[in-house]
C-alpha positions as CSV (number, residue, x, y, z in Angstrom):
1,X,15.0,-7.2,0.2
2,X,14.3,-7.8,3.8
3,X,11.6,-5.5,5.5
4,X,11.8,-5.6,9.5
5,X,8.4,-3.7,11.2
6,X,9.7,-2.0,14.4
7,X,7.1,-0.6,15.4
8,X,3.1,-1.1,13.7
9,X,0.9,1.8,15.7
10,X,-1.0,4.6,14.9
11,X,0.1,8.3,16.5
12,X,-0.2,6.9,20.4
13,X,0.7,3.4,19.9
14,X,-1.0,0.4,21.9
15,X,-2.0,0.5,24.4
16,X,-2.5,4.1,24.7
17,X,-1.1,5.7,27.9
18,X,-4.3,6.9,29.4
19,X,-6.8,4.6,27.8
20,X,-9.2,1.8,29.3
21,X,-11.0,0.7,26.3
22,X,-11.5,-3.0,25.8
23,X,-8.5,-3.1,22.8
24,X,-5.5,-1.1,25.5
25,X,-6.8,-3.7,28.3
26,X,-6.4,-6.6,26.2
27,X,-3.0,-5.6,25.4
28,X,-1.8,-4.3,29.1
29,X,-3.0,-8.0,29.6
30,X,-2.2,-10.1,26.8
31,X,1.5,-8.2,25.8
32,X,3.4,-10.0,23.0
33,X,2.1,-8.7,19.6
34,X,-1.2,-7.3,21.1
35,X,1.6,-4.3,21.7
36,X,2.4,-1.5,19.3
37,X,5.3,1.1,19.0
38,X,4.8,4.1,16.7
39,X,5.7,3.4,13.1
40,X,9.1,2.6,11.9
41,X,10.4,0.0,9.6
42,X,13.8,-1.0,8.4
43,X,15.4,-2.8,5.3
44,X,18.2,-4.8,4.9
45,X,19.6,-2.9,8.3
46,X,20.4,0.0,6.6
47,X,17.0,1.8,5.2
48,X,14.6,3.0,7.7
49,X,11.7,4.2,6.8
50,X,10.7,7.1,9.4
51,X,12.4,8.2,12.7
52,X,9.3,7.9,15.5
53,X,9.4,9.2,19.3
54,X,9.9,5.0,19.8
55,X,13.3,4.7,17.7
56,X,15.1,4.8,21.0
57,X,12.4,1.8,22.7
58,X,13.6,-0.2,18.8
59,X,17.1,0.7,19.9
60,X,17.0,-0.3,23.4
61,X,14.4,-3.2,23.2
62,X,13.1,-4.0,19.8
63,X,17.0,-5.0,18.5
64,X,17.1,-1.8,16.2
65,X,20.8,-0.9,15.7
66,X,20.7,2.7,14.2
67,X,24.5,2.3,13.3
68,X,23.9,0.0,10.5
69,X,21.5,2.6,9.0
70,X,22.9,4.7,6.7
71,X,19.8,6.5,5.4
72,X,16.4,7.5,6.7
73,X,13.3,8.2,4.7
74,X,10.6,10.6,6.4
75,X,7.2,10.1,5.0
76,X,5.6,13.6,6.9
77,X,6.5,15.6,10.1
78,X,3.9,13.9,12.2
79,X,6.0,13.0,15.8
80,X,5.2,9.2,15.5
81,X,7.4,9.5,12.4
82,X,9.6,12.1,12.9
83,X,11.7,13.1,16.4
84,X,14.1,15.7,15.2
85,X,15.2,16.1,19.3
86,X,16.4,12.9,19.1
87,X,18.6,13.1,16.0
88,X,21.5,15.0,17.6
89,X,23.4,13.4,20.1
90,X,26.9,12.4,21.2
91,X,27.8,9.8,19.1
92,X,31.1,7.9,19.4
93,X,32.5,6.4,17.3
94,X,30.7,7.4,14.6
95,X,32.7,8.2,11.4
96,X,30.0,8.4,8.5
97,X,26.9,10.6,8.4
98,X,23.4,9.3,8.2
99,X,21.2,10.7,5.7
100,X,18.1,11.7,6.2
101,X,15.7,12.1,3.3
102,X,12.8,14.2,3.8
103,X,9.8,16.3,2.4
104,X,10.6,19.8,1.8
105,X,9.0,21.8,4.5
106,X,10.3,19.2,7.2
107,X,13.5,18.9,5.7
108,X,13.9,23.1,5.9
109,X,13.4,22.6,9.8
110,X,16.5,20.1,9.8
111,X,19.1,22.0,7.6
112,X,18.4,25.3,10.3
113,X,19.3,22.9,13.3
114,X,22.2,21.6,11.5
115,X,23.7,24.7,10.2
116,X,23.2,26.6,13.6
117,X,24.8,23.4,15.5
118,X,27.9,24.1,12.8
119,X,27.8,27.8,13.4
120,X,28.4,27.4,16.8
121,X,31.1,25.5,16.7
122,X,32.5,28.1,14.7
123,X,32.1,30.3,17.0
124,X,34.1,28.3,19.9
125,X,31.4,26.3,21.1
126,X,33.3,22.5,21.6
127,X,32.8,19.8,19.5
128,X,32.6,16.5,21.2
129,X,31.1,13.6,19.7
130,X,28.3,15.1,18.0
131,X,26.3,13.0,15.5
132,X,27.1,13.5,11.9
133,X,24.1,14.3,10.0
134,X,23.2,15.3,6.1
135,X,20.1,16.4,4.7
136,X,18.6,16.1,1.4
137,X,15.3,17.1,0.5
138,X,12.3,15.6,-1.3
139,X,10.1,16.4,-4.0
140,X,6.9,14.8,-5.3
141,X,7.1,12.1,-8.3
142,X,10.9,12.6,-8.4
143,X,12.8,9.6,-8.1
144,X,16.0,9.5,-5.9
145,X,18.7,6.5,-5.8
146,X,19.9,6.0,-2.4
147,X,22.4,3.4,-2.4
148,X,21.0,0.5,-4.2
149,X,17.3,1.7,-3.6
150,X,15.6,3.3,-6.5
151,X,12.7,5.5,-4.4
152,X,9.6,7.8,-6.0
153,X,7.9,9.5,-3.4
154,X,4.1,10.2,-4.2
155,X,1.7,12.0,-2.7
156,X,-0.2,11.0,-0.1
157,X,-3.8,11.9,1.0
158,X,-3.2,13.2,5.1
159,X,-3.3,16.7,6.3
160,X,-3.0,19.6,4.9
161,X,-0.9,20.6,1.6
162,X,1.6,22.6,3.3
163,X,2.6,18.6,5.5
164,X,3.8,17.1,2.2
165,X,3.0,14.0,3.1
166,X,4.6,11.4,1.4
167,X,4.0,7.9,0.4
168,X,7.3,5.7,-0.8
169,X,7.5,3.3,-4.3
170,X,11.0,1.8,-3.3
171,X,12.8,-0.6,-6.0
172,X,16.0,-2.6,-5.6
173,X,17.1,-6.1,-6.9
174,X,14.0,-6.4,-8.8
175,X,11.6,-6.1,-6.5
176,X,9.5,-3.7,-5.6
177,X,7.7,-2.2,-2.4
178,X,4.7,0.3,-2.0
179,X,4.9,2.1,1.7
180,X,1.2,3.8,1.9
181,X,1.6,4.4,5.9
182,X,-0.4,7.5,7.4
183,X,-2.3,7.7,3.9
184,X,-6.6,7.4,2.8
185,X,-7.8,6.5,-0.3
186,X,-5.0,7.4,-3.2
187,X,-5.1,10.8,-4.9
188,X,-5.5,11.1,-7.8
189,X,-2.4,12.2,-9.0
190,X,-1.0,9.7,-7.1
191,X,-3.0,6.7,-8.7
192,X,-2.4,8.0,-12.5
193,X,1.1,8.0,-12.1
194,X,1.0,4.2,-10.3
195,X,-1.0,3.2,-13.6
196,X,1.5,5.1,-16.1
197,X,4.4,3.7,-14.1
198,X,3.1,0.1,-14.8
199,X,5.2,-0.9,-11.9
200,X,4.1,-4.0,-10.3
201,X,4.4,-4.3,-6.8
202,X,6.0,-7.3,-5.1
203,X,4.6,-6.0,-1.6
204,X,2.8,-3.4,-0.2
205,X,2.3,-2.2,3.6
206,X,-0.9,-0.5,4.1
207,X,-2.2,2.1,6.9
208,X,-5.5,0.7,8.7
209,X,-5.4,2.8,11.4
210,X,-9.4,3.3,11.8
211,X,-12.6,0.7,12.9
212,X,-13.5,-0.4,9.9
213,X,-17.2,1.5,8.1
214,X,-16.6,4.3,10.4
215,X,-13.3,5.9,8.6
216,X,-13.4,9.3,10.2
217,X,-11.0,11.3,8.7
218,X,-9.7,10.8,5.2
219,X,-6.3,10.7,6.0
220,X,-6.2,7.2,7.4
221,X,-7.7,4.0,5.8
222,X,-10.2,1.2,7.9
223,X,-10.0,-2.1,6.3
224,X,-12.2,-1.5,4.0
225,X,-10.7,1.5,2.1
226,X,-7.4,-0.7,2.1
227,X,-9.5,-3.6,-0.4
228,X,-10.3,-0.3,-2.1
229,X,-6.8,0.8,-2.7
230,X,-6.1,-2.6,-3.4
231,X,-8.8,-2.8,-6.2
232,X,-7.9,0.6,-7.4
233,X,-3.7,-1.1,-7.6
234,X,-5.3,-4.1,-9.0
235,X,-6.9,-2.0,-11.9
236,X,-4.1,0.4,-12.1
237,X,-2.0,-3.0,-13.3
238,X,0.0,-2.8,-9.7
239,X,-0.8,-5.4,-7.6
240,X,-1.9,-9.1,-9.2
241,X,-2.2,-12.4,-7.0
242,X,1.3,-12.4,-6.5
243,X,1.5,-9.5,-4.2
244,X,1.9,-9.7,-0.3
245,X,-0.5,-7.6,1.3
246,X,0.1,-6.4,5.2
247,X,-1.7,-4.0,7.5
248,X,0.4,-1.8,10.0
249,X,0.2,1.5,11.8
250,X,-3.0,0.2,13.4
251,X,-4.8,1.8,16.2
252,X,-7.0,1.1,19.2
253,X,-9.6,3.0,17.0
254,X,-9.5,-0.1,15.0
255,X,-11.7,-1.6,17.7
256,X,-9.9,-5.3,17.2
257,X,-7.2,-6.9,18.9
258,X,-4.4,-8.0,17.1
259,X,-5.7,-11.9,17.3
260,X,-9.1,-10.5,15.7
261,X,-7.9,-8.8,13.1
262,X,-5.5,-11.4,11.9
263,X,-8.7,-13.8,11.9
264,X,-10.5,-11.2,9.5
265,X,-7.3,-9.8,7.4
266,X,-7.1,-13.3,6.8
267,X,-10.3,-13.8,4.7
268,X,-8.5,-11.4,2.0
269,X,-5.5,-13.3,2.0
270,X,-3.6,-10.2,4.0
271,X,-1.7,-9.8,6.3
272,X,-1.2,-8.1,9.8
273,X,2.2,-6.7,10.8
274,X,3.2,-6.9,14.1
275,X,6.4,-5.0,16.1
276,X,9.4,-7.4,15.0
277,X,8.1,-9.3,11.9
278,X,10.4,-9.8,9.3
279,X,9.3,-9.8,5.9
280,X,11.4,-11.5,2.7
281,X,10.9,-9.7,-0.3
């Protein structure tokens, strides 16, 4: 599998619109990978994993091209993961729908938009070029094969219950990835089915969207709560020495520039995603 990062912020991105602190400067400045888009990966062109506010800046800048991709996974309905305004549009040429794959309570809000658009074209309104679009919903701990990827959604720990926030296990040509984006420390749940599952994890992208020993909210990880998870993956029997590690959807809160963190990632033999980096799998 080949994994491309788009985009590698938090919720604003860097460097945030209105902000002057030392890490948004530096980036205003510096540009290059010091920049980063809301969250949004891709693999092997057709798989994209969340549909940000920034899909169209992939599209127009980043070398995205949305008409390869023939399905979209949605970890939560957060905006820097999921723009439903910009999902209908006039599309020509388009022949074949994409699929989007969501949580239940965000997928609910999809089917209404789709089903009204289709109801008033029953009702005379003109079709033009509309996008086509299909939804399918998804459920905790219940597998789903999507073309030639084998994915388990499990539960992440960010916002409330009623988000549904979703981490992805995603499996295809014998390897497989672990997607813990907009996540803390693993539930429970979560972590007894990764150690039943006795999957072994080939690579795995982890959240570190906070300054690291001041992780103030428990729905996002600092660095240190990721060589947590990764202990906790390590005992669990799903990560071993084998496993490439990377950081992305990485804030200004994070307190480091992109250079800085590389230079500490790198003491634990991780990575740090930037927007663009391919990743062989």
């Amino acid at each position: 599998m080949k994994l491309t990062y788009y985009g590698t912020g938090a919720g604003a991105g860097i460097p945030e619109i209105f902000c002057d602190c030392r890490v948004c400067r530096y980036a205003r400045e510096k540009g290059g990978k010091e920049i980063r888009s809301r969250s949004q990966a891709v693999i092997d062109g057709v798989l994209s994993i969340d549909y940000p506010v920034d899909t169209f800046l992939h599209t127009a800048f980043y070398g995205l091209d949305m008409r390869k991709v023939k399905n979209v996974l949605i970890t939560h309905g957060h905006h820097d993961h999921y723009l439903p305004a910009d999902i209908f549009s006039r599309a020509v040429g388009m022949t074949e729908p994409v699929t989007f794959h969501l949580p239940v309570p965000t997928a609910a809000g999809l089917k209404k938009s789709a089903e009204a658009r289709e109801e008033s074209f029953r009702n005379g309104r003109t079709r033009t070029n509309e996008v086509l679009v299909a939804v399918k919903e998804l459920e905790m701990f219940t597998p789903v094969d999507i073309d030639k990827y084998h994915v388990i959604p499990v539960k992440a720990r960010h916002g409330a219950e009623s988000l549904y926030a979703m981490n992805f296990i995603i499996q295809a040509e014998g390897k497989n990835i672990f997607w813990a984006h907009d996540a803390g420390l693993p539930r429970t749940v979560t972590k007894d089915y990764l150690k039943e599952s006795g999957i072994l994890f080939d690579f795995v992208s982890l959240d570190c969207t906070l300054k690291r020993g001041n992780p103030i909210t428990g729905g996002h990880m600092d660095l240190d709560r990721c060589l947590e998870t990764l202990r906790i993956l390590r005992e669990c029997g799903n990560v071993d020495d084998h496993t490439v590690v990377a950081l992305s959807h990485i804030g200004h809160l994070v307190e480091q520039t992109h250079e800085e963190l590389v230079a500490e990632a790198a003491e634990y033999g991780i990575l740090v995603a930037y927007d663009g980096m391919t990743i062989e799998i």
